[in-house]
PASEBA-1860 file (N, C-alpha, C; in nm, 3 decimals):
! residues 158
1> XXXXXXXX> 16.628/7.850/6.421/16.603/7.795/6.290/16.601/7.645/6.294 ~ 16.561/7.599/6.129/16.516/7.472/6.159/16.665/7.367/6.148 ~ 16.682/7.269/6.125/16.790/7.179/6.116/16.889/7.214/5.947 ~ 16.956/7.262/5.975/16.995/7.335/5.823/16.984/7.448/5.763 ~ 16.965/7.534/5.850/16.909/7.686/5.833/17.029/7.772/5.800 ~ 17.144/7.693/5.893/17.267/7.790/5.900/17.326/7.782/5.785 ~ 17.288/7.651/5.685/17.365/7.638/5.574/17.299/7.702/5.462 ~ 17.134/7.761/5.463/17.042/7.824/5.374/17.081/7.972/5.326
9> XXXXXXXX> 17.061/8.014/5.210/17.084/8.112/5.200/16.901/8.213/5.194 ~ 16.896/8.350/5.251/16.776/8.379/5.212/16.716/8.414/5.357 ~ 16.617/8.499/5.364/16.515/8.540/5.461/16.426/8.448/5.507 ~ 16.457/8.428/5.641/16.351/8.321/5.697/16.191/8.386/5.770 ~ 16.092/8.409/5.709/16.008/8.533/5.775/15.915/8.419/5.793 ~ 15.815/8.395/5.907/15.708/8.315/5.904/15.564/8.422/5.895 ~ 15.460/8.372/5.851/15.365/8.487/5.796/15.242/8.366/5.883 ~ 15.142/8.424/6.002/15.087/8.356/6.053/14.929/8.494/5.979
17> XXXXXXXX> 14.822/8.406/5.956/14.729/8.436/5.973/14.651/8.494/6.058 ~ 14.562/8.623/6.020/14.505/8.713/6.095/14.365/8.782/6.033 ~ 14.250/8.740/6.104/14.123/8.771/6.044/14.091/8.844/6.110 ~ 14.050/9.000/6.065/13.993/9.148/6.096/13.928/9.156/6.131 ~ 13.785/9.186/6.201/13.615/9.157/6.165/13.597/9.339/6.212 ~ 13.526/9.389/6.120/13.528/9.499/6.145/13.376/9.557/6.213 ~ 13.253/9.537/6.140/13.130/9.521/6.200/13.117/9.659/6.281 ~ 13.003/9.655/6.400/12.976/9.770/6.465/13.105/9.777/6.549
25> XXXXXXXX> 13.221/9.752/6.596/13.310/9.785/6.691/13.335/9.913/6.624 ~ 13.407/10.007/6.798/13.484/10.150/6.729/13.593/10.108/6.690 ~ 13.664/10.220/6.644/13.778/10.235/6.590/13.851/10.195/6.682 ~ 13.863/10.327/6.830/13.990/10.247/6.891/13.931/10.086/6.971 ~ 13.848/10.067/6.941/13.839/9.912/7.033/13.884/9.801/6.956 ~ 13.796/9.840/6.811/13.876/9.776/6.704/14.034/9.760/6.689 ~ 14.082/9.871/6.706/14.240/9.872/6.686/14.301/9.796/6.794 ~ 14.256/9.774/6.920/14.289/9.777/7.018/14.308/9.626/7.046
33> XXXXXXXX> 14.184/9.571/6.968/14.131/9.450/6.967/14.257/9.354/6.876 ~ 14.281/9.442/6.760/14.344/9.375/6.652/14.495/9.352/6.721 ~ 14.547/9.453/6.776/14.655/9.487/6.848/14.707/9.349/6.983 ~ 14.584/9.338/7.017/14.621/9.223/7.082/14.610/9.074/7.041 ~ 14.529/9.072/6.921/14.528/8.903/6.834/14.733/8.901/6.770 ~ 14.710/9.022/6.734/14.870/9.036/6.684/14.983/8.987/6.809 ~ 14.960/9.080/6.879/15.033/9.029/6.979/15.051/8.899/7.038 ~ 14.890/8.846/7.054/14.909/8.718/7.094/15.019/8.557/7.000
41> XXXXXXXX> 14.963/8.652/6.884/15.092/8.556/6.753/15.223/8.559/6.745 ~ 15.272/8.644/6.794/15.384/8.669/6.836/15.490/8.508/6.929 ~ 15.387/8.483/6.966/15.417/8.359/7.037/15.409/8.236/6.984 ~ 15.351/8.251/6.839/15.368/8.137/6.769/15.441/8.157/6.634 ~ 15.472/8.278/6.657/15.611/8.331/6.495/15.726/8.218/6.442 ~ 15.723/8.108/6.561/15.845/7.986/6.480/15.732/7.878/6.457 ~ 15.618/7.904/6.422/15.516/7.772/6.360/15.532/7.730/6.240 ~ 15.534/7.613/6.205/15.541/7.586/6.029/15.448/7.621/5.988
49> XXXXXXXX> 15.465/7.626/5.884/15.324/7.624/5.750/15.224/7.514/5.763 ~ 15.308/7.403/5.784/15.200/7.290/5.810/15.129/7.328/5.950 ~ 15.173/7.381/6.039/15.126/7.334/6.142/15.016/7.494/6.140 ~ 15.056/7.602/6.118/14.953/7.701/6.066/14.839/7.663/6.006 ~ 14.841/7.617/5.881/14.741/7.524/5.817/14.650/7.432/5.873 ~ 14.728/7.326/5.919/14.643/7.221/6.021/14.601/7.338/6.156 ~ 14.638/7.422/6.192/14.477/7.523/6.286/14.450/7.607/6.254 ~ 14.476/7.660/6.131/14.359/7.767/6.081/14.225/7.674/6.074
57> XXXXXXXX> 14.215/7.534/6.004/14.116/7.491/5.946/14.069/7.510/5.768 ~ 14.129/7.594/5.771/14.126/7.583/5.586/14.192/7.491/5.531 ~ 14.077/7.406/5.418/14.141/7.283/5.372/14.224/7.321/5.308 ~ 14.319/7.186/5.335/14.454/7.192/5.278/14.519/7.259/5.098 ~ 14.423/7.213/5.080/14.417/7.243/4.914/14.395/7.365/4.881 ~ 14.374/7.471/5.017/14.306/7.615/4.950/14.462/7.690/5.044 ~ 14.444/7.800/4.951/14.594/7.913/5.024/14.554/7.934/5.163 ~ 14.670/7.940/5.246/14.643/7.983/5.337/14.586/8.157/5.367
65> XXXXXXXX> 14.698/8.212/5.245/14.662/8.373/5.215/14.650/8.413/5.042 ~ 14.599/8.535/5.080/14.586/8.536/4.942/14.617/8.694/4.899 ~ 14.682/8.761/5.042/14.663/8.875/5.024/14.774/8.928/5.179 ~ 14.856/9.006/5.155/15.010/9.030/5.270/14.992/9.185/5.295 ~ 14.974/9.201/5.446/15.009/9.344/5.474/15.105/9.351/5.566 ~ 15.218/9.399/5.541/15.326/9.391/5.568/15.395/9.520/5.637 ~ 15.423/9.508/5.776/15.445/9.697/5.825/15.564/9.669/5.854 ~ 15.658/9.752/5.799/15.770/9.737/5.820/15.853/9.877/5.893
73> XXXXXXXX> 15.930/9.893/6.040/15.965/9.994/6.025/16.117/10.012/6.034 ~ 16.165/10.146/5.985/16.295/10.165/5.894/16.362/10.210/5.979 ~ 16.467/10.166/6.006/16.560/10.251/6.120/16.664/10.360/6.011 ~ 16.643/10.471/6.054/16.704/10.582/5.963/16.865/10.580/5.989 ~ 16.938/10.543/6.102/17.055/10.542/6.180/17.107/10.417/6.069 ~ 17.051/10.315/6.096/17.069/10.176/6.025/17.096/10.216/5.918 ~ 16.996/10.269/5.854/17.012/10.305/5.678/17.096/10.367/5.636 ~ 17.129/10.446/5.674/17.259/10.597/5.664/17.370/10.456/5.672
81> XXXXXXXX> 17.413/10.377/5.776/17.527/10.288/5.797/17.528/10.222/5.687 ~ 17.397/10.162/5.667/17.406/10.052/5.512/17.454/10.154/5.404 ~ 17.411/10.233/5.353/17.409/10.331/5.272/17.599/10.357/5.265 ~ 17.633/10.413/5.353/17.774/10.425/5.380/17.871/10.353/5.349 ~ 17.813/10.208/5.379/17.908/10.140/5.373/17.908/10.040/5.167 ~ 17.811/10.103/5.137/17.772/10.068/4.993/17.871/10.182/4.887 ~ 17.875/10.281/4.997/17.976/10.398/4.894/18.102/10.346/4.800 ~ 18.073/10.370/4.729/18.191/10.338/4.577/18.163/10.176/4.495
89> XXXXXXXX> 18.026/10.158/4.524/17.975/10.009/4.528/17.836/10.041/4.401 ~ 17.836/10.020/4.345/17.733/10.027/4.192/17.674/9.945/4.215 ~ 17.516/9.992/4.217/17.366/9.911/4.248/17.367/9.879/4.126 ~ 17.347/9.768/4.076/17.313/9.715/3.916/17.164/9.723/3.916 ~ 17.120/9.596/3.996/16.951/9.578/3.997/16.929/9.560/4.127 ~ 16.776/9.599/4.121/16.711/9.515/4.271/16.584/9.494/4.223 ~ 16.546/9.436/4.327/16.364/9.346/4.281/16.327/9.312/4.417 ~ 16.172/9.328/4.507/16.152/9.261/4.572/16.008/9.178/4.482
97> XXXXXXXX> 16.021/9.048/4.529/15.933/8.976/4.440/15.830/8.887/4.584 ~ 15.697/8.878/4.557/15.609/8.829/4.602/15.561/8.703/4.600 ~ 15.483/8.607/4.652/15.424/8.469/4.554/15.283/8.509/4.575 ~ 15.223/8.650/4.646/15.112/8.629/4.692/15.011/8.732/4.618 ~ 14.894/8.749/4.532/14.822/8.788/4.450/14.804/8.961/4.494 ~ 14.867/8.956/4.609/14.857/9.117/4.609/14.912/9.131/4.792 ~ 15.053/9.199/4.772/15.137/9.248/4.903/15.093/9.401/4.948 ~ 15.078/9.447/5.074/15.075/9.614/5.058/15.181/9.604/5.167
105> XXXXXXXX> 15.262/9.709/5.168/15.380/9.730/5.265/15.345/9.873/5.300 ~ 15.320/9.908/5.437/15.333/10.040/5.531/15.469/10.033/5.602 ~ 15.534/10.105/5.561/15.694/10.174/5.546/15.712/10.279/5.627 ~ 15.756/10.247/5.805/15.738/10.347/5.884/15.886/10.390/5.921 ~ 15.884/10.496/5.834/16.047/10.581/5.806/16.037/10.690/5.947 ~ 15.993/10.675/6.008/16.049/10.727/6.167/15.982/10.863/6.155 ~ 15.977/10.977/6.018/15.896/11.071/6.042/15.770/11.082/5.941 ~ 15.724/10.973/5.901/15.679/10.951/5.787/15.637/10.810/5.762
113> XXXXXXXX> 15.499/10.822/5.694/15.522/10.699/5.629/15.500/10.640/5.461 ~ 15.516/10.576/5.403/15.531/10.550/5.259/15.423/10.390/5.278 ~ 15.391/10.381/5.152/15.286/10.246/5.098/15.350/10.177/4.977 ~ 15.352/10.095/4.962/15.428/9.982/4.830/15.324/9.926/4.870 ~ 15.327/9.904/4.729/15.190/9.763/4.684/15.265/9.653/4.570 ~ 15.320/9.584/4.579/15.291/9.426/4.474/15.206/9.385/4.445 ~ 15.100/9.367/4.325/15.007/9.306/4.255/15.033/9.238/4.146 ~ 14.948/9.136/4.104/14.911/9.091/3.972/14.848/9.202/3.884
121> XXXXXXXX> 14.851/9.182/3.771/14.867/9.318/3.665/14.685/9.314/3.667 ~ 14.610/9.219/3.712/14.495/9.246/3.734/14.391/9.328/3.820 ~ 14.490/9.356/3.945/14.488/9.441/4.027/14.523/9.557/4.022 ~ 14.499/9.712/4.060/14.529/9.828/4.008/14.605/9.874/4.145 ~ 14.699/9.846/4.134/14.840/9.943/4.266/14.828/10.062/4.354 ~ 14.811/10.120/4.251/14.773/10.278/4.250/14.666/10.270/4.349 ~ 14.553/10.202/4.257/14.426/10.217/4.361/14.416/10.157/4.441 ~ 14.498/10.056/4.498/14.513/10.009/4.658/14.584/10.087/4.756
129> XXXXXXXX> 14.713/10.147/4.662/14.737/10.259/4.780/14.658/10.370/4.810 ~ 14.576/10.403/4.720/14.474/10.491/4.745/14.390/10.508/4.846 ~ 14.319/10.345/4.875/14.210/10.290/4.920/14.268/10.287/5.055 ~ 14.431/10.232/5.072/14.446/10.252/5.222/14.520/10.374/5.281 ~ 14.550/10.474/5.156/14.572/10.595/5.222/14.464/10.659/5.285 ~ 14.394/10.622/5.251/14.206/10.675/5.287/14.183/10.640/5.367 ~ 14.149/10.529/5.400/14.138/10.411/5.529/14.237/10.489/5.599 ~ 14.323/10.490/5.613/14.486/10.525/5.728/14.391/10.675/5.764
137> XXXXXXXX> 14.337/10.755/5.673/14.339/10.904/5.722/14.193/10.892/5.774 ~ 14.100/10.804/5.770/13.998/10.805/5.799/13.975/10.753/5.985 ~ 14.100/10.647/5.982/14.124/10.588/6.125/14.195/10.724/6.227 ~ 14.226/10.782/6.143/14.337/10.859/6.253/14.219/11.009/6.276 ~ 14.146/11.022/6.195/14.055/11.107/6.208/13.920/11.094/6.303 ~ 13.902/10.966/6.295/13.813/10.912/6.396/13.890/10.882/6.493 ~ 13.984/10.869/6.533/14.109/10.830/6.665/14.093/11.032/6.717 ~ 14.110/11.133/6.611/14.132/11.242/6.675/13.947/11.291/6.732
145> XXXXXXXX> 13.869/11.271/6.650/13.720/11.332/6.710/13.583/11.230/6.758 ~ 13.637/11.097/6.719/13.517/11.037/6.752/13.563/10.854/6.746 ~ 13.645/10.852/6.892/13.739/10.708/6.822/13.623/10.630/6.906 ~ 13.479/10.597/6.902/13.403/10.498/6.898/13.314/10.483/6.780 ~ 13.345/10.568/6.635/13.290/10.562/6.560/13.259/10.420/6.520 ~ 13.184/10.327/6.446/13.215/10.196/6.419/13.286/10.204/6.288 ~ 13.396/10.123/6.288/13.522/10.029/6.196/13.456/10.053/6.036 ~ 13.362/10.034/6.034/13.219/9.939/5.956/13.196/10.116/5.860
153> XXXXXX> 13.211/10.219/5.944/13.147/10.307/5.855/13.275/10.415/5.828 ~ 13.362/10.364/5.828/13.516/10.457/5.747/13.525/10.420/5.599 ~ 13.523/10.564/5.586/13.530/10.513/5.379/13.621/10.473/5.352 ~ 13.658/10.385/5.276/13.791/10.359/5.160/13.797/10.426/5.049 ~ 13.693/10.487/4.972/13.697/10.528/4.873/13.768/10.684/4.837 ~ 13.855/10.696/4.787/13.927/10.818/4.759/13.885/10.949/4.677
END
């Protein structure tokens, strides 16, 4: 962390930029492809914001994002411990809150997985989880009979 971190209260997560291109590639080359831009960021996960910014190339004045997909996965062992140790302890409230015009979270619960979406009330929730439950069953369907299908021709539409 940075100079004062230890005294901060709060989640320190850095969110680096990642552009898709979907076009004629297959599925798994596509995936395969994406899999390793990811990976390669990995190596720059303690970058500032400024310094993200100054090499994406998007002027300064415009968001860097405008839009968070977020995969998170759940350790079930972990949870049961948290859970446990919350016993005789009254949840009042919780909230997770966003700054970004629309979050989707893939929630990989070890046998299963779940979708959360955060939007602006202009955006329809529902129908984003929709759109990538579709997408998700459309990739894994072309992964089981035809994983050079191109990226480009998997429906979203539900």
């Amino acid at each position: 962390g940075g100079v004062g971190s230890d005294r901060a209260l709060g989640m320190f997560i850095n969110t680096l930029p990642l552009r898709v291109t979907l076009g004629e590639q297959g599925v798994r080359s596509g995936l395969k492809a994406a899999h390793a831009r990811l990976s390669g960021l990995l190596a720059h996960e303690h970058a500032s914001l400024v310094l993200a910014q100054r090499c994406s190339g998007v002027p300064a004045s415009t968001p860097l994002f405008n839009a968070l997909l977020n995969y998170r996965h759940i350790d079930v062992e972990v949870n049961q411990q948290a859970f446990e140790a919350w016993q005789g302890i009254e949840h009042l409230h919780g909230e997770e809150r966003t700054n970004y015009p629309l979050t989707l979270s893939v929630n990989d619960e070890g046998v299963g997985f779940s979708l959360t979406v955060q939007a602006i009330s202009s955006i329809d929730a529902q129908q984003v989880c929709a759109y990538m439950q579709t997408a998700l069953e459309g990739v894994v369907s072309a992964l089981e009979q035809s994983s050079e299908m191109p990226l480009a021709g998997l429906s979203v539409f539900p």
